[in-house]
N, C-alpha and C positions, 0 to 999 in steps of 0.2 A: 304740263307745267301751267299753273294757272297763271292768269296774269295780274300785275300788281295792283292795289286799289285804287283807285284813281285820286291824285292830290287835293287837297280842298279849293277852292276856287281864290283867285288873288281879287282884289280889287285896287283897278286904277283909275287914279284920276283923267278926265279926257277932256281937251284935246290937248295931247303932243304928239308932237308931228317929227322931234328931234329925234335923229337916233346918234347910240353909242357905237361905237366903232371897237371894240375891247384889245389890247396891245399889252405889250411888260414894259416895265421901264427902260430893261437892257436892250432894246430888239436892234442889231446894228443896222444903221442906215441901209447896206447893202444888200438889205433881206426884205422886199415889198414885193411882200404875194399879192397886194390887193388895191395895185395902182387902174388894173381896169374898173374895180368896181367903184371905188371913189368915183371914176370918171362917168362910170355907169352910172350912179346914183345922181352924181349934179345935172347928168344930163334928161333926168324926169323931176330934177328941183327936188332934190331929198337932201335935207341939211343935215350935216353929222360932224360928232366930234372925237377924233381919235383919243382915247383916254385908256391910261393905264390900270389894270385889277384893283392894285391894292393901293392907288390912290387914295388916300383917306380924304379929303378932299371934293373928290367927284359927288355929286347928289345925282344918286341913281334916280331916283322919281322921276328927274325933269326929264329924261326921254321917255316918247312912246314906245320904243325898243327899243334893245341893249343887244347887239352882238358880239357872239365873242368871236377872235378874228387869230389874233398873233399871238395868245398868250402861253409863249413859249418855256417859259419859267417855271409852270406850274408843277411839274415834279417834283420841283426841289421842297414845295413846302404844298403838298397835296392838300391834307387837310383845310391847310389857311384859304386854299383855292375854292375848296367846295363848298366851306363857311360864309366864302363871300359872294360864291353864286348863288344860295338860298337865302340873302340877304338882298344880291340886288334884286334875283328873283320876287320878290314879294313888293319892289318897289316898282319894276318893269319889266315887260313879257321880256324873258329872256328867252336866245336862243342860242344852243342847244337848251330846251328847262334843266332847270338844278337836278331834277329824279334823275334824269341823263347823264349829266355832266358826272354824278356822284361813282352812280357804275361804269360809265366807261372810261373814269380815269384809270380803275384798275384791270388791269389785263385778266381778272379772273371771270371776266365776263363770256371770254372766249369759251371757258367751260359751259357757262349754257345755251351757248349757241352751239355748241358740240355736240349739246348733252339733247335739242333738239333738231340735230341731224347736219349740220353744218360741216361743212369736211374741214377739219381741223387734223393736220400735223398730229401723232402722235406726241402729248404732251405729258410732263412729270411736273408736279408743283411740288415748290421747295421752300416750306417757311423761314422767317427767320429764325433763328436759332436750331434749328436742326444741322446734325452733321452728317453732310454727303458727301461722297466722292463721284463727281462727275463720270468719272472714267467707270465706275462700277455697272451706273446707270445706265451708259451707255452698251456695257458689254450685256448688263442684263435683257437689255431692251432688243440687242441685235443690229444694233447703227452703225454703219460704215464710221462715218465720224457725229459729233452731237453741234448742238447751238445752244447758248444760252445767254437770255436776255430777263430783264427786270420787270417784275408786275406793272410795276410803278415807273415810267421812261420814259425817255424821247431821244429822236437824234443821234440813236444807238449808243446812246452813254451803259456801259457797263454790260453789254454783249459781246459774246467770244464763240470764237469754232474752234474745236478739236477734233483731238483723234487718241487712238488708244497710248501713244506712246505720247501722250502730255497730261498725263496725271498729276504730275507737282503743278505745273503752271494752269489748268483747269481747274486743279482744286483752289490755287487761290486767285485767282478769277473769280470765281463762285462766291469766296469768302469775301472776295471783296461786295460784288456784287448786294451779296445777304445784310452788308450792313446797312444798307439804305432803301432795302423791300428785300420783298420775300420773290423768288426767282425761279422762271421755266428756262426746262429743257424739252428740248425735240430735238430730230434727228437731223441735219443741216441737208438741206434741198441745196445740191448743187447745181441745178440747173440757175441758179440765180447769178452763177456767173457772168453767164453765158449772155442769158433772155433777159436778166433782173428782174424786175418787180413792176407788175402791172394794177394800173389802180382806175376806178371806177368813179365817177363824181355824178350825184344826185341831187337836185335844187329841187323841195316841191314833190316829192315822189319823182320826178321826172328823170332818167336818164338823160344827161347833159353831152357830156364825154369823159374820152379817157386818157391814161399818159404811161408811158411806159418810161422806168427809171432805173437806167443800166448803171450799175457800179464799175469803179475805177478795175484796170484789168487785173486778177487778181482777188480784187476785194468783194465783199460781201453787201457792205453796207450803200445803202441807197441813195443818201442824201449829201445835196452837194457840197456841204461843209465838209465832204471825206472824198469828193474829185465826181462824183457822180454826172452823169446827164442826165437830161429827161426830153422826150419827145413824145408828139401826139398819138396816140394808140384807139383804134375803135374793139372795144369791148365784143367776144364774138354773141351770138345769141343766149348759148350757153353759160358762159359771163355773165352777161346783162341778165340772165334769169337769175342766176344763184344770188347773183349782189342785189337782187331787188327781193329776195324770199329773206336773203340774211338779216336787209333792211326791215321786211315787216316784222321777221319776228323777232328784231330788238323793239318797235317801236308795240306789239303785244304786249310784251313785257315790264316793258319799262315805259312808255309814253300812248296808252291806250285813246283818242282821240274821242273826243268827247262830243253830243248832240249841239253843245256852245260853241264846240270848237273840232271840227272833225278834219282839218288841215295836218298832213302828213309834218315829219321833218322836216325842217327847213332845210338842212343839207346835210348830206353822207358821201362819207367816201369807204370806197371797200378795198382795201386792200390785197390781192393774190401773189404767190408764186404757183409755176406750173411746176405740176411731177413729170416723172420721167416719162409717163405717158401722153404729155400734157394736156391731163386735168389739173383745173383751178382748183387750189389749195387756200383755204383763208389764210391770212396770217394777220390783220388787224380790220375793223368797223371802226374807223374814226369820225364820231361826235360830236367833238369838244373842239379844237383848234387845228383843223386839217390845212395844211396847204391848199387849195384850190386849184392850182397850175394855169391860172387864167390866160397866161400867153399862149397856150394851148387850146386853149375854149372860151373865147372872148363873147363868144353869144354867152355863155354861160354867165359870165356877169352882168350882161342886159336883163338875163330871168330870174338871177339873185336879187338886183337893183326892184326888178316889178315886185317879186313875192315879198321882200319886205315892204313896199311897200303898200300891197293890197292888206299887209297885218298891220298898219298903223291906224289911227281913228281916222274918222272923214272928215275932212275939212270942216 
């Protein structure tokens, strides 16, 4: 797979020293993934201002960098989202860059991290407008029961587990699904009951730490809008290898580091479930506006607060 050309170069004005803090309009008060780093960043004197995407309003220029942080909303109007980070993009280093932002909003990127050896779940991509029957798939496939979640998503909106004996309500699950992205299936890892879902956090190239995010008893889904918890996890070796091979070869692909600028990521998270053997299974590389879990890893926003600020101009 070769990797992509490398984007033309932006030019900014210097010095700023401000940064963007990136957020939605809607984000409820109750939801501050990023009360350490604020705290982190005044306490090295880094001025920033929390600002919503699609404020029309905001003048991207005036910061030396833009991060994007909470912005939670972006599925609903995808496009509008990546329009505007190739917009503020070109006025302030953004981070994640737009080239990023643009593929990883869509889940089909999973395929070529597959497609260059990533262990990826047995997957079926399902446009929109095609007509499937979930339960078919599943029997072709050989799955105890199936999963299916949206290219295009967050927050588990629009993901479902079945089994062979939910055909009608699978199928319009799907249907529903299809009307607002095009939608995968894989074979549902039930170990996620049990273990849930373990995730990896990378500042800098750097291994930070990790968090494990058990769902409600029962459920599937991981986040704690649907009763979930989260607690601190260390990543084992074998972890920490794959999420740092997944990491470079998104950043190949899609963020090739350049002789001007040869600084990794600014942050990733990798998302796993284990199989029933447990090996780590990918299930998402998030990019664009990952949780953090900073009560979990409080150094880690010390090394977020430094790295952006070793990317802003010099005094």
């Amino acid at each position: 797979m070769s990797p992509a050309s490398t984007p033309p170069a932006r030019a900014f004005e210097a010095p700023r020293r401000r940064v963007a803090l990136v957020t939605c309009a809607d984000k409820p008060d109750h939801e501050d993934d990023d009360a350490a780093l604020r705290a982190a960043m005044r306490a090295i004197e880094l001025d920033f201002d929390v600002v919503p995407w699609d404020d029309p309003t905001v003048a991207w220029g005036d910061y030396g960098l833009t991060l994007i942080r909470t912005t939670w909303d972006y599925h609903h109007r995808r496009e509008a989202f990546v329009a505007w980070a190739e917009r503020a993009g070109a006025l302030s280093p953004l981070h994640n860059p737009p080239e990023i932002i643009r593929w990883n909003t869509d889940k089909r990127y999973l395929a070529t991290l597959a497609a260059a050896g990533a262990p990826l779940p047995p997957t079926v991509w399902i446009d929109q407008g095609q007509d499937i029957d979930p339960v078919d798939v599943l029997v072709r496939e050989g799955w105890a029961r199936g999963f299916m979640k949206p290219v295009v998503g967050a927050n588990a909106s629009h993901t479902a587990r079945f089994g062979k004996g939910d055909r009608e309500s699978a199928k319009a699950a799907l249907e529903r699904g299809l009307q607002a992205s095009a939608m995968m299936l894989q074979p549902y890892i039930e170990g996620v009951e049990a273990a849930g879902e373990f995730s990896g956090l990378w500042i800098d190239g750097i291994y930070r730490h990790g968090v494990q995010k058990q769902p409600a008893p029962g459920d599937w889904r991981v986040q704690d809008d649907w009763g979930a918890t989260d607690q601190p996890y260390t990543l084992t070796e074998a972890e920490k290898a794959l999420g740092e091979a997944i990491i470079a070869e998104a950043t190949r692909q899609r963020h090739a580091p350049t002789s001007a600028d040869p600084r990794p990521l600014l942050y990733a998270r990798v998302d796993f479930l284990k199989a029933a053997d447990g090996a780590p299974l990918l299930m998402e590389l998030e990019l664009v506006e990952p949780s953090l879990f900073l009560r979990h890893g409080p150094e880690t926003a010390a090394a977020l607060a430094a790295a952006i600020e070793a990317r802003l101009p010099a005094r």
